[in-house]
C-alpha positions as CSV (number, residue, x, y, z in Angstrom):
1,X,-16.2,12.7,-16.2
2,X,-12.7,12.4,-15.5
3,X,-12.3,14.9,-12.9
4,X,-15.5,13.3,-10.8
5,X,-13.4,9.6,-10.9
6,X,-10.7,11.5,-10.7
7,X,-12.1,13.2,-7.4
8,X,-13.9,9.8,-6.0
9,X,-10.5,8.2,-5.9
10,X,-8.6,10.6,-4.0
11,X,-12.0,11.0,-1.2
12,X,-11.2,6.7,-0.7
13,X,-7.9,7.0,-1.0
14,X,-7.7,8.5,2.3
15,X,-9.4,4.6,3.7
16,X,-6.1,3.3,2.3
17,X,-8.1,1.0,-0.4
18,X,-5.7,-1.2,-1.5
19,X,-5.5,-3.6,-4.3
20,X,-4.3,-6.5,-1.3
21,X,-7.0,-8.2,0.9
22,X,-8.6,-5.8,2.9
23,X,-9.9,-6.4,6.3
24,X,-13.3,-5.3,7.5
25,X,-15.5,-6.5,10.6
26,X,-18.5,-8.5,11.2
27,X,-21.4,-6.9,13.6
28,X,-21.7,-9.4,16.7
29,X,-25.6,-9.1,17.2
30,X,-25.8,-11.6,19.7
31,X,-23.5,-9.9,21.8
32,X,-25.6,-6.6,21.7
33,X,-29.2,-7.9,21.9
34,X,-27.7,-9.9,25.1
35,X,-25.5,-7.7,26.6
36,X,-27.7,-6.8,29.4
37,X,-29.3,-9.9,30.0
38,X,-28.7,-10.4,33.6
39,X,-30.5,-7.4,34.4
40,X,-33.7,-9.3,33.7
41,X,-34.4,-8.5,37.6
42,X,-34.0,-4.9,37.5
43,X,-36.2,-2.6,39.1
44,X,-39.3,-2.4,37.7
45,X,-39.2,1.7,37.2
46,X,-35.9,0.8,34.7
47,X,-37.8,-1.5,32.4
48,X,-40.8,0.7,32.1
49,X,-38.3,3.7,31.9
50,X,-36.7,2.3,29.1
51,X,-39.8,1.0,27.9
52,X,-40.9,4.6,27.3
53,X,-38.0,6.0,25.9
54,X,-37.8,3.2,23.2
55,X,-41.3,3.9,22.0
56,X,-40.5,7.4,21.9
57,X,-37.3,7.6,20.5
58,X,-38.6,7.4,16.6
59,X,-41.1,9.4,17.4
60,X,-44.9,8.2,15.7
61,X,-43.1,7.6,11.9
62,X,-43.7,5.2,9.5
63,X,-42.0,4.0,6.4
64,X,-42.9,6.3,2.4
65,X,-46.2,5.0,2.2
66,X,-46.1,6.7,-1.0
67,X,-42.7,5.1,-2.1
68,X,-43.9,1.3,-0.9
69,X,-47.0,1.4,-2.4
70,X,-48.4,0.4,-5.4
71,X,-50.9,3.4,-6.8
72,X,-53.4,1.9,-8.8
73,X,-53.2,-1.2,-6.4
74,X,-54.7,0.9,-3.5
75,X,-57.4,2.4,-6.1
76,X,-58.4,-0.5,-7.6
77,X,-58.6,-2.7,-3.5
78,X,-60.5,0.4,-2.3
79,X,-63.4,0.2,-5.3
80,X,-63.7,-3.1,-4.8
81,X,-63.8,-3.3,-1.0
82,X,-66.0,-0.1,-1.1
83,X,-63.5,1.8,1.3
84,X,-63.7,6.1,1.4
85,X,-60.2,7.9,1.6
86,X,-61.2,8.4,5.4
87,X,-61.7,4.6,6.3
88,X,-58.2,4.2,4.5
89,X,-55.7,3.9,7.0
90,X,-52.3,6.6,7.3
91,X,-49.8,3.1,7.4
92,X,-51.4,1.0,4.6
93,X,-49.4,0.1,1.2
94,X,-51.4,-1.7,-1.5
95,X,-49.0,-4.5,-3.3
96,X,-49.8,-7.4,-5.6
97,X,-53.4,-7.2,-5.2
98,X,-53.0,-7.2,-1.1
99,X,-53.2,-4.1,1.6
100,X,-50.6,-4.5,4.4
101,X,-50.3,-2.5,7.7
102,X,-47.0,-1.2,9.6
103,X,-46.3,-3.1,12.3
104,X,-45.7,-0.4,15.1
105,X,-44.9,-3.0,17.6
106,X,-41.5,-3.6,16.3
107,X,-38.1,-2.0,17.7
108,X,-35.7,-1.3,15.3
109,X,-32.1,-1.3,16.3
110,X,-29.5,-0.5,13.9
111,X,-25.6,-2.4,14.5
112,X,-23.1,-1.0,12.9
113,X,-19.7,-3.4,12.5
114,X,-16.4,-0.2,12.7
115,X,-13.1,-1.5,10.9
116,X,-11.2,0.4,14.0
117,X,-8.5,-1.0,15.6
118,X,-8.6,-0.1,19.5
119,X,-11.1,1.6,21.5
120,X,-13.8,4.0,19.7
121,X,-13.6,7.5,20.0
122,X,-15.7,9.3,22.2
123,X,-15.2,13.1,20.3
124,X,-16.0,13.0,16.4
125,X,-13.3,13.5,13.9
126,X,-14.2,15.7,11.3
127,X,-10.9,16.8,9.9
128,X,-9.4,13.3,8.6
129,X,-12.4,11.1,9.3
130,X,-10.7,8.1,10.5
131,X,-13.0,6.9,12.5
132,X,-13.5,4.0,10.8
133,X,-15.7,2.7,7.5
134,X,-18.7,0.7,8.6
135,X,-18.1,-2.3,7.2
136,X,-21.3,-4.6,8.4
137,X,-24.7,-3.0,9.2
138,X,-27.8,-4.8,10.3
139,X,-30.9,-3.6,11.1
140,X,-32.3,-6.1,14.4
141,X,-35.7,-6.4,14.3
142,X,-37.5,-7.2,17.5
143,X,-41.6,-7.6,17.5
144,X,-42.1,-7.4,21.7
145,X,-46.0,-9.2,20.8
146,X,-44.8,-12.5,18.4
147,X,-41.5,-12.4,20.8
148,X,-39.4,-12.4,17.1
149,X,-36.9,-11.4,15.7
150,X,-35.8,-10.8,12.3
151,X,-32.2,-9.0,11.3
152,X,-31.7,-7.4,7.4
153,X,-28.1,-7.3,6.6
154,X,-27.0,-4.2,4.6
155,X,-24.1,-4.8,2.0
156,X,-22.0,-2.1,3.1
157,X,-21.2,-1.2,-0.7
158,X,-24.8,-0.5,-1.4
159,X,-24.7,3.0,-3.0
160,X,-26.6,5.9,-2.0
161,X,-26.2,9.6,-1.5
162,X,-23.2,10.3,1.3
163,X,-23.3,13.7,3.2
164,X,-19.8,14.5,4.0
165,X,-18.8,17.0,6.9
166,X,-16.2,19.7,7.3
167,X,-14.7,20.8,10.4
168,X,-17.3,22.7,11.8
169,X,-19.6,19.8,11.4
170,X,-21.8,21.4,8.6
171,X,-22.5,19.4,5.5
172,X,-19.7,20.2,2.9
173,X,-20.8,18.5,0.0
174,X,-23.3,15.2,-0.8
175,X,-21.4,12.9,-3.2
176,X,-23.2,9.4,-4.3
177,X,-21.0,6.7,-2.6
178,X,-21.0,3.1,-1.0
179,X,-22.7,3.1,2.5
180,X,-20.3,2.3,4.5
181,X,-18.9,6.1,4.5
182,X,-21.8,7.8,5.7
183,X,-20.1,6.6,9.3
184,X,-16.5,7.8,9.4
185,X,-17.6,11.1,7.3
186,X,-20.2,12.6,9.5
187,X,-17.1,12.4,12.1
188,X,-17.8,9.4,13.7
189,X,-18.8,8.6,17.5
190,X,-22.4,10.0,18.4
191,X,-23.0,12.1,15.2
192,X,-21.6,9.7,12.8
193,X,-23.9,6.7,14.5
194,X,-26.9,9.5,14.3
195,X,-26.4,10.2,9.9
196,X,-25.8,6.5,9.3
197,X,-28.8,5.9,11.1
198,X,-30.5,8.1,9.3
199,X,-28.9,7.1,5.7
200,X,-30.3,3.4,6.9
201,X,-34.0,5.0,7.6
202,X,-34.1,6.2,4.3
203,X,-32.5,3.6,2.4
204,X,-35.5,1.7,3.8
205,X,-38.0,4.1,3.1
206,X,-38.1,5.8,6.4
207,X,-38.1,3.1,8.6
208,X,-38.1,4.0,11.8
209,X,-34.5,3.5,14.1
210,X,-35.4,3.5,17.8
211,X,-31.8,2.9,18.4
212,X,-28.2,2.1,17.1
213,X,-24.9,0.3,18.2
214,X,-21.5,1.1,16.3
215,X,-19.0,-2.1,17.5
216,X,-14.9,-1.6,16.5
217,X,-13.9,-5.2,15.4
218,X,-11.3,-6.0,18.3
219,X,-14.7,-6.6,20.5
220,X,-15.4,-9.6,17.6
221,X,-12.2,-11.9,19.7
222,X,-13.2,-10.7,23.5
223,X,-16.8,-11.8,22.4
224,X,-16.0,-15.0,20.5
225,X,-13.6,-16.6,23.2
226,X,-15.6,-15.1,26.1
227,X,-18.5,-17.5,24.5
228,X,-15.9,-20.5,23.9
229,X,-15.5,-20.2,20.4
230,X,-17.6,-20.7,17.5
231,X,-17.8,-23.7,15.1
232,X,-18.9,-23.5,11.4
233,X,-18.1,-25.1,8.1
234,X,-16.3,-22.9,5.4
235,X,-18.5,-21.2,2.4
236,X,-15.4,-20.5,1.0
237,X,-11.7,-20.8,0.6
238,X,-9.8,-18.4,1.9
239,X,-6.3,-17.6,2.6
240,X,-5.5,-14.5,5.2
241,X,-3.0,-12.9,7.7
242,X,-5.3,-14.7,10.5
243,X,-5.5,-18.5,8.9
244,X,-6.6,-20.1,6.0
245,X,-9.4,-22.3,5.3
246,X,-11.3,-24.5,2.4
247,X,-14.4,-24.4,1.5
248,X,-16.5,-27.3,3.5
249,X,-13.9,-27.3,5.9
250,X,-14.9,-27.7,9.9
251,X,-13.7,-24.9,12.0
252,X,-13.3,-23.6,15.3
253,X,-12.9,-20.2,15.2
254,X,-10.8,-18.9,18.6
255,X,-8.6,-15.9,19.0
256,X,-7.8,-14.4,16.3
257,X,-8.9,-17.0,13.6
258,X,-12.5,-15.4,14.1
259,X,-11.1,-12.4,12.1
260,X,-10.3,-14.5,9.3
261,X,-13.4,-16.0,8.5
262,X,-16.0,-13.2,9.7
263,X,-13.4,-10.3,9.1
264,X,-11.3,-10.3,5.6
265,X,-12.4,-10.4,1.9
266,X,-10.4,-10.4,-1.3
267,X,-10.8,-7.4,-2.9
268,X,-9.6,-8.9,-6.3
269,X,-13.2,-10.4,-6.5
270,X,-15.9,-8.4,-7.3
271,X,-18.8,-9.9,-5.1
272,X,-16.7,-10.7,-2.4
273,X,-18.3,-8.1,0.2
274,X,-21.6,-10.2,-0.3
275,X,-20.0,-13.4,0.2
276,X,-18.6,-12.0,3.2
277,X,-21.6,-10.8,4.5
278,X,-23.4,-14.6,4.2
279,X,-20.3,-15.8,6.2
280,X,-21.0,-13.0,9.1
281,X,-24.8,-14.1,8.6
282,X,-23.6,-17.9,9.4
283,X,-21.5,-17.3,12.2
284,X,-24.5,-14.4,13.7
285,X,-26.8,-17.7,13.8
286,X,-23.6,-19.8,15.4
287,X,-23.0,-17.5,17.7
288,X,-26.5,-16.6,19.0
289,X,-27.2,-20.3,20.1
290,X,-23.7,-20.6,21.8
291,X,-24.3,-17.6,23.9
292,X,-27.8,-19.1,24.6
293,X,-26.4,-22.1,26.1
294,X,-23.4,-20.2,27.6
295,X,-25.5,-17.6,29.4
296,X,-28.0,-20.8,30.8
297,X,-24.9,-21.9,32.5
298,X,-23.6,-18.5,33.8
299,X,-25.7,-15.6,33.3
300,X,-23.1,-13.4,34.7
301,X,-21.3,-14.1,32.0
302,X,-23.4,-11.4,29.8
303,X,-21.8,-8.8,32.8
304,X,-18.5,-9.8,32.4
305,X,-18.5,-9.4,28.3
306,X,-20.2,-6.0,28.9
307,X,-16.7,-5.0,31.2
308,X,-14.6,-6.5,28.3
309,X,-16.4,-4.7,25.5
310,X,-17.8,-1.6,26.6
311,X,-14.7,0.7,25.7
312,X,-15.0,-0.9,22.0
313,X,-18.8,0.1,21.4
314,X,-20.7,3.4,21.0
315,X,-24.1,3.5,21.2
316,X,-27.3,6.0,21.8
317,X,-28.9,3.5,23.9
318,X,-29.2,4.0,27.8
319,X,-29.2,1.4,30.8
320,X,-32.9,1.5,30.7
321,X,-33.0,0.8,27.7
322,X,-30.8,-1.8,27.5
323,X,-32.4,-3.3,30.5
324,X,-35.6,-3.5,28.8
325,X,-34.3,-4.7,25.1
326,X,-32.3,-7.5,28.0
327,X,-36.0,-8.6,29.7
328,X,-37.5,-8.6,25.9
329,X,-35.0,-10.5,24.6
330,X,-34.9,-13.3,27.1
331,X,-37.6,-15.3,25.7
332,X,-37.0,-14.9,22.2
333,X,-36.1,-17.9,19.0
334,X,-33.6,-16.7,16.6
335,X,-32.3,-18.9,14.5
336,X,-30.5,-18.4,10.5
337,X,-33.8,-18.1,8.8
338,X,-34.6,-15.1,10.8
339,X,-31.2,-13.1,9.4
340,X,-31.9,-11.2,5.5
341,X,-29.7,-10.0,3.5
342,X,-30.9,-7.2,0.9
343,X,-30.0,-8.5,-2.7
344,X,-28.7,-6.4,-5.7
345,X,-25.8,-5.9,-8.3
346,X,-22.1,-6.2,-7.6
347,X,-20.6,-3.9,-10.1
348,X,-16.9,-3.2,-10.9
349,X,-16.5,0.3,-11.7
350,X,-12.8,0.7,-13.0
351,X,-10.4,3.1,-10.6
352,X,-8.7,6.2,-12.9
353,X,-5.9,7.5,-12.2
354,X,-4.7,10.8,-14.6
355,X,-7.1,9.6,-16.5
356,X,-6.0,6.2,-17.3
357,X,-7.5,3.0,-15.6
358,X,-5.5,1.6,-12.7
359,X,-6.5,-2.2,-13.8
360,X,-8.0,-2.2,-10.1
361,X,-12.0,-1.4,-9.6
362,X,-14.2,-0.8,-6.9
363,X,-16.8,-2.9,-6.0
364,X,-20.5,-0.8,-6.0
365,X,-23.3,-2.8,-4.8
366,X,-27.1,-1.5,-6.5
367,X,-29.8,-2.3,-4.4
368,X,-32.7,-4.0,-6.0
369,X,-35.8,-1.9,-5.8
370,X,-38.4,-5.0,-6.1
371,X,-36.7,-7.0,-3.6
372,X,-36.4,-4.6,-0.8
373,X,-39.8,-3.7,-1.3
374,X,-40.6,-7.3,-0.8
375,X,-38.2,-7.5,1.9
376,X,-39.8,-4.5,4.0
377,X,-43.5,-6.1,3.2
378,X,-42.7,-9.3,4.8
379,X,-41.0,-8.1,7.9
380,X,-42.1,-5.1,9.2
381,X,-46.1,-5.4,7.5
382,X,-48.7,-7.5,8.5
383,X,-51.5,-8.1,6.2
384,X,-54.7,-6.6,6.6
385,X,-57.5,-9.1,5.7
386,X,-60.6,-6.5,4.1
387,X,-64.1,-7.6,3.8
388,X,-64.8,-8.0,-0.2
């Protein structure tokens, strides 16, 4: 027992977890699902183009039907309703009583938040694997037909089983660890955005990623003052290398500020990555309406933040792509009761050092089953309404 704690503190050592504040990075949705938006006159071949490739880039999969659903639920809905195993459709999940559909419509687009500093790497790194811990993912929800959208934010301590990768790129060992190092172990850059993706899909029970966006947290300033800042009141009271703040107080967050209240956590606390992530989910719904109003004004402006940013993102999503996600988006409402974040446990599980506790702990984050369940039911399900 003591070699495995042992072992997991020298494998996040090498992230330099310290017992002072540590800094992570908020994921700028707005700036990605509007990024493109002033190609909403492109050529018609690009939308449909991209159009295609978004459809087709999960493929025809659903979510575990088998994992969502609720056994004797189905049984007992199907005797009374009088429906055969053939009239019983592939995406259905019987909960509570009810029989809900999966809502193929939606795109799902997973944004990743990097703590990187500079630009991201285009080549993997699978030697030290510094290519930075993910420390915000959301999963952006788009439904093209109700033109909504609906985001699930990931606490990037939730714990779940981490493939790590050797040199050669092959799968060295699998070690059950916090989320946010499925990223910078599988190398980073295109294959470390493809396994996080795929840790997300099945942390979600297979839902389907059409795309994914992996943002180093210097683009978080470019973005912010590009938009003309931000203003929110403080959750919390905070004191950090970037400012300080109370909770309740007004601010404006400019420059570097932005990095104190969407950026740090106090590691002393255990819970604090949660609280941090309803601050990011605050300032996501700030944001989104200020670029609103900014891009009315000057819908270049999307194509000058693209120039600013575009060395600080990595992404597997093409022009037409992004063109079409641009023309989608356009019309949509988005607003904080749209943004979800997944609820669970904090736990503090002491850190051993030569087999003696260190008096520090790290912070493990335990999903809860029920809730999730509830959470993918409501979002990406629609009801379907039998005859009795």
């Amino acid at each position: 027992m003591g070699s495995e704690k042992t072992g997991r503190l020298m494998r996040k050592q090498s992230f330099c977890r310290r017992k002072s504040k540590k800094y992570t990075i908020v994921v700028i949705f707005a700036a990605v699902v509007f990024l493109a938006a002033a190609a909403g006159t492109a050529l018609c071949a690009l939308y449909l183009s991209g159009r295609a490739k978004i459809e087709n880039s999960a493929g025809q999969s659903i979510p575990n039907v088998e994992m969502l659903s609720d056994r004797q639920s189905a049984e007992d809905i199907r005797e009374r309703s009088g429906l055969s195993a053939v009239r019983w459709q592939d995406d259905w999940v019987a909960i509570d009583g009810k029989v809900y559909s999966y809502d193929s419509r939606r795109i799902n687009l997973l944004v990743l938040g990097v703590d990187k500093a500079g630009k991201m790497n285009p080549e993997p790194d699978f030697e030290k694997w510094l290519s930075g811990q993910t420390d915000a993912m959301f999963v952006v929800s788009i439904d093209p037909a109700d033109k909504d959208v609906s985001i699930v934010g990931i606490p990037r301590n939730s714990m779940i089983e981490v493939d790590v990768y050797d040199g050669e790129g092959h799968v060295a060992r699998t070690i059950f660890d916090q989320i946010c190092l499925q990223y910078p172990y599988a190398g980073g850059a295109e294959h470390g955005l493809e396994k996080t993706a795929e840790a997300v899909s099945e942390l979600l029970y297979g839902l389907p990623i059409h795309g994914a966006f992996a943002i180093g947290y210097e683009a978080v300033s470019k973005i912010n003052d590009m938009a003309g800042g931000v203003d929110v009141v403080a959750l919390e009271s905070l004191d950090t290398p970037f400012g300080s703040y109370e909770k309740g107080e007004s601010l404006h967050l400019e420059g570097e500020f932005v990095l104190a209240y969407v950026k740090v956590r106090d590691v002393n606390v255990i819970g604090s990555p949660t609280m941090r992530l309803e601050r990011q989910k605050q300032y996501l719904t700030a944001l989104a309406d200020k670029m609103k109003d900014e891009i009315k004004k000057d819908p270049m402006l999307v194509a000058r933040i693209y120039d600013a940013v575009s060395g600080y993102i990595n992404t597997n999503i093409g022009v037409s792509e992004m063109v079409y996600l641009a023309a989608q988006a356009a019309g949509y409402q988005f607003g904080g009761e749209n943004i979800c974040l997944l609820e669970g446990e904090d736990r503090a599980v002491p850190i051993v050092r030569d087999g003696k506790e260190t008096g520090d702990f790290y912070d493990d984050f335990y999903l809860d089953e029920d809730s999730l369940k509830e959470t993918m039911i409501r979002i990406f399900y629609k009801e379907v309404k039998l005859e009795e």
